[in-house]
C-alpha positions as a printed NumPy array, in Angstrom:
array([[ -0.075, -17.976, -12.996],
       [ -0.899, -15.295, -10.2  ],
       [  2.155, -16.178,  -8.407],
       [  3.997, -15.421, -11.338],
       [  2.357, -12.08 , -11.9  ],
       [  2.934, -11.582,  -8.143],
       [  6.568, -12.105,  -8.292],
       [  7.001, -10.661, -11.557],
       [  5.512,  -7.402,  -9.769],
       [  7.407,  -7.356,  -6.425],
       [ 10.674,  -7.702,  -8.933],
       [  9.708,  -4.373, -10.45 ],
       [  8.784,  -2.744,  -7.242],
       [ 12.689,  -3.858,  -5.778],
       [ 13.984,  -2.77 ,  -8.96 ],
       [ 12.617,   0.455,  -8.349],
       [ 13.525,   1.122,  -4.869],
       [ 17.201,   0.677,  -5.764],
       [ 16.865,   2.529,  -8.832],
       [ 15.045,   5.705,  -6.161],
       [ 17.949,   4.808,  -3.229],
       [ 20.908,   5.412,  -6.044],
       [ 19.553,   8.499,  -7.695],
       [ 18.791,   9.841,  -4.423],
       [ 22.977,   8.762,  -3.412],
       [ 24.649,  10.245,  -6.517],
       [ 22.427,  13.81 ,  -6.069],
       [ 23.053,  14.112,  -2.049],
       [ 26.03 ,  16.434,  -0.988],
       [ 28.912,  16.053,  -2.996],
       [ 31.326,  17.079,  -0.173],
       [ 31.992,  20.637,  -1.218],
       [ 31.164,  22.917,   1.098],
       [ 28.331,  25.177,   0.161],
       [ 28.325,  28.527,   2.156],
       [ 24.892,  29.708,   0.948],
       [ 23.832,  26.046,   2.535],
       [ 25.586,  25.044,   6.213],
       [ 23.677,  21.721,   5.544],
       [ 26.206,  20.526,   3.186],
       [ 29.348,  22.022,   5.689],
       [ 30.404,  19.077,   7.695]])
């Protein structure tokens, strides 16, 4: 039963840290250059 819990809880934690990585993807610099921000001028 603890292994289940265990893997049952590492499943969450992966699902999460996608979830996190794509959020922090779709907010990053949309490729418009932002004069107020030189970060975002490539």
């Amino acid at each position: 039963m603890s292994r289940r819990i265990r893997f049952a809880l590492a499943l969450v934690l992966v699902s999460f840290a996608l979830t996190a990585s794509a959020c922090a993807d779709a907010s990053g610099p949309s490729g418009v250059c932002d004069n107020n921000n030189p970060v975002t001028c490539h």
